[in-house]
N, C-alpha and C positions, 0 to 999 in steps of 0.2 A: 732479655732480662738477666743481671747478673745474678747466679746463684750458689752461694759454695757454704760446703760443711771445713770445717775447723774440727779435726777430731785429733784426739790428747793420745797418744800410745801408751802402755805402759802401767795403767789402771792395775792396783793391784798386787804392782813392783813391790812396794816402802808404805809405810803411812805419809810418810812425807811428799811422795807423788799423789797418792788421792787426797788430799788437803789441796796438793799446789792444780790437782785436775779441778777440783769442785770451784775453789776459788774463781780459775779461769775461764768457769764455764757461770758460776755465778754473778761476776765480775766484770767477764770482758765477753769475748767474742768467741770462745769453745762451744762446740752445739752436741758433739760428740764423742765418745771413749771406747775405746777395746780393753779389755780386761784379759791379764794372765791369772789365769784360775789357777795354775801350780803353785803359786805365792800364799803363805799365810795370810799376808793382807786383803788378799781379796775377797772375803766372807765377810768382813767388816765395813770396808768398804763400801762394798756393793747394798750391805743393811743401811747403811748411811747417805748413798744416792739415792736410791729409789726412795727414801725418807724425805729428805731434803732436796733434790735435782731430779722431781719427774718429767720437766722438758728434756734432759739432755738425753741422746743416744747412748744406747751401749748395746756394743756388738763383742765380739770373741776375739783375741789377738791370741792366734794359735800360737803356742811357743816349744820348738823345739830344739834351740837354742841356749837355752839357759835354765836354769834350778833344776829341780827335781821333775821326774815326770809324775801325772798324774796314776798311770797304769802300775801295777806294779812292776819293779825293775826287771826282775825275771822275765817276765812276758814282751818288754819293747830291749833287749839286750845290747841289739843292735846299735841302737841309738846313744847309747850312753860312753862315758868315758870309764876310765877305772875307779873313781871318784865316786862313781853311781850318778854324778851330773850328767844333763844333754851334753854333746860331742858341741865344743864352740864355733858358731859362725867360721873365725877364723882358721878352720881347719874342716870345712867342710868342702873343697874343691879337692883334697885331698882323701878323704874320708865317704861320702853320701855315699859312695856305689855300693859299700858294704851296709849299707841302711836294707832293712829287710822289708818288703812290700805290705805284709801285714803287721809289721812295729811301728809303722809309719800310720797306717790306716788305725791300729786300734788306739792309740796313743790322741790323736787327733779327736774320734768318737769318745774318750773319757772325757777328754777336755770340754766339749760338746754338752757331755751327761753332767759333769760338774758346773758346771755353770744352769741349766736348767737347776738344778738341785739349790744352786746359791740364790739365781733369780728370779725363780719360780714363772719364766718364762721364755722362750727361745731368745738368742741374742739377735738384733736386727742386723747387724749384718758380719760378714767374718774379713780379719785381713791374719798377719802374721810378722810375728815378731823377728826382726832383721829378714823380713821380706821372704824368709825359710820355704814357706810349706809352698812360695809360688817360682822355687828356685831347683825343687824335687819332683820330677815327673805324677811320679806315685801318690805322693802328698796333694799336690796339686788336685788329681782325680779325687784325690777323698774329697779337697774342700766345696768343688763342683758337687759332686753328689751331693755334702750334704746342703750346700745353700741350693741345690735345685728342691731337695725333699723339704725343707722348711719357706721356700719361694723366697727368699731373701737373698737380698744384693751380695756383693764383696766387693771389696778395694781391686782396683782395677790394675791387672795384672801387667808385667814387661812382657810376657809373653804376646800379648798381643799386639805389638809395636814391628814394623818390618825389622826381620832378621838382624840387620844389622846395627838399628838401635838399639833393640833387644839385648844383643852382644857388648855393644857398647855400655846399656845400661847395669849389665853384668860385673865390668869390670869398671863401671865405677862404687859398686859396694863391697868387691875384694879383686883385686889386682891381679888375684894368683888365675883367677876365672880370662886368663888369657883369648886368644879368635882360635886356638885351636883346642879348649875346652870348654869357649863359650857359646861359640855357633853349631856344633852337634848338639849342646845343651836345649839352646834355642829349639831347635827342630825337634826335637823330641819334644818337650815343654808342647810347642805348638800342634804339636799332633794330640797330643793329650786333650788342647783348645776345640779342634776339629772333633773329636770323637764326640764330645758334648758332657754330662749337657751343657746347654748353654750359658752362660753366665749373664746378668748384668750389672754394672758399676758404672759410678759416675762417669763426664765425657771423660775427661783428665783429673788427671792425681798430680798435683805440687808434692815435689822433693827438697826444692830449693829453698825452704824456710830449717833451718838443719845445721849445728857445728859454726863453724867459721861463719855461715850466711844468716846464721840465728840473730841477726838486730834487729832491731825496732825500724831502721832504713829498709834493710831487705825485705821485713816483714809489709811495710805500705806501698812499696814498689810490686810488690807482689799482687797487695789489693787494688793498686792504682791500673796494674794493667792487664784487669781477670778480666775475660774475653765475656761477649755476651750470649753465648749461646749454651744452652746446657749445663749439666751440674759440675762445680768442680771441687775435689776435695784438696783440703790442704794439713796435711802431715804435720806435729807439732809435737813439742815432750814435755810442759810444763810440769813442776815438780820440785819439792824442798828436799833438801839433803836432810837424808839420816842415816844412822849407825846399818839399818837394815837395807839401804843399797851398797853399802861395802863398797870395792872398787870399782863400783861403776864405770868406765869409759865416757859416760855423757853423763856429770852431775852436776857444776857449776851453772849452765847453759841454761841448766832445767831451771831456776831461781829467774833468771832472765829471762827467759821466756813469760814466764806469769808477769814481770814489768810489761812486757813489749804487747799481750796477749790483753791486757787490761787498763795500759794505758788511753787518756783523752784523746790524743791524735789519730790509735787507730779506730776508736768510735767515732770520731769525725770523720772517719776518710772510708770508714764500710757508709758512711748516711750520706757523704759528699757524695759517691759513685753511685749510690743507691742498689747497696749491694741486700739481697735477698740470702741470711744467714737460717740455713734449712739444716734437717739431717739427715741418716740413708734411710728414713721410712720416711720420706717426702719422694724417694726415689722410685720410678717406675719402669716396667719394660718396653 
């Protein structure tokens, strides 16, 4: 049986992305959301989902990557730029080693605490924002912890892929994560994996609906040829531009996506295949 979640990243960014999320999840084929809780928007948001969209998922999109942190800046130091913002994705191959073990851990657990306080219930399951907290050893073991202490899934990690996809899949979300910063990575990452506890996340994670492969083509090629066995998630950023995503890197796409995510063909081609659209609390160990 084919069965996949569609969850929207980003919950929480803009008003204009939880409008273009709710839409695509009322609309079309979206089943799920992770929410960055450092965003003003998402106390709003989230009163407006659980209003209006109590079938869809929402789980936690840790973000240590972008805006402000939750913690107060003094306490996660490490983490930050001179700005007071998280240290950017694109200078994190440069920069993580100097990330402190417990700015890492306590930064993660706010995030955690502020969303319980917005949703007035655990989130079902956690991933992270530019893939971050599963890119940092230390991060990583937090997020394990806490989806082992609340029994709840996660997006299924690169670390667990043989070393050398791992590696590969490294350096295709920053370049500078070369085989001789990617593969010590790896093995570290995966020793993190072994220690436990154990996680569980769906079989496979779709990356390939993303930038340049964001059509509405890529998108039914995608559903045309999901495998039948097991759950599989697929990644997505639906979302209307506004003044409060600023210079986004990914904002035009977001607009497009809610076409491609609500369009007639891809409801015809999830019933043609008979695809079974679930979310990560359908998911089990």
């Amino acid at each position: 049986m084919k069965q996949l979640i569609v969850n929207a990243d980003d919950f929480g960014r803009s008003p204009g992305i939880n409008r273009g999320i709710l839409e695509a999840h009322l609309r079309g084929i979206v089943t799920s959301t992770t929410v960055m809780v450092n965003y003003p928007a998402a106390a709003p948001g989230l009163e407006r989902a659980l209003a209006e969209a109590p079938d869809l998922g929402i789980g936690l999109h840790v973000t240590l990557t972008a805006g402000c942190p939750v913690s107060a800046p003094e306490t996660v130091r490490s983490l930050l730029a001179d700005g007071g913002e998280f240290v950017h994705i694109s200078t994190w191959p440069a920069q993580m080693n100097r990330f402190e073990p417990d700015h890492l851990q306590r930064e993660i657990a706010a995030q955690v605490d502020r969303f319980l306080s917005l949703a007035g219930r655990p989130p079902d399951h956690l991933d992270s924002h530019h893939h971050a907290a599963y890119l940092h050893p230390d991060a990583l073991r937090a997020m394990l912890e806490i989806a082992a202490g609340f029994g709840i899934p996660m997006r299924a990690g690169m670390a667990d892929l043989p070393p050398d996809m791992a590696a590969a899949a490294l350096a295709r979300i920053l370049p500078e994560f070369d085989a001789s910063v990617a593969l010590p990575l790896v093995e570290r990452l995966q020793a993190v994996l072994a220690a436990g506890p154990a996680p569980f996340w769906p079989a496979r994670f779709e990356m390939g609906y993303f930038d340049k492969t964001a059509t509405l083509g890529d998108l039914l090629v995608i559903l045309t040829n999901l495998p039948d066995d097991g759950i599989t998630e697929l990644m997505c950023h639906p979302g209307y531009v506004d003044d409060e995503l600023g210079l986004s890197g990914y904002r035009d796409k977001r607009q497009e996506e809610i076409l491609h995510l609500t369009h007639a063909a891809t409801h015809e081609c999830v019933r043609a295949e008979g695809i079974h659209l679930v979310s990560f609390g359908d998911l089990t160990r």
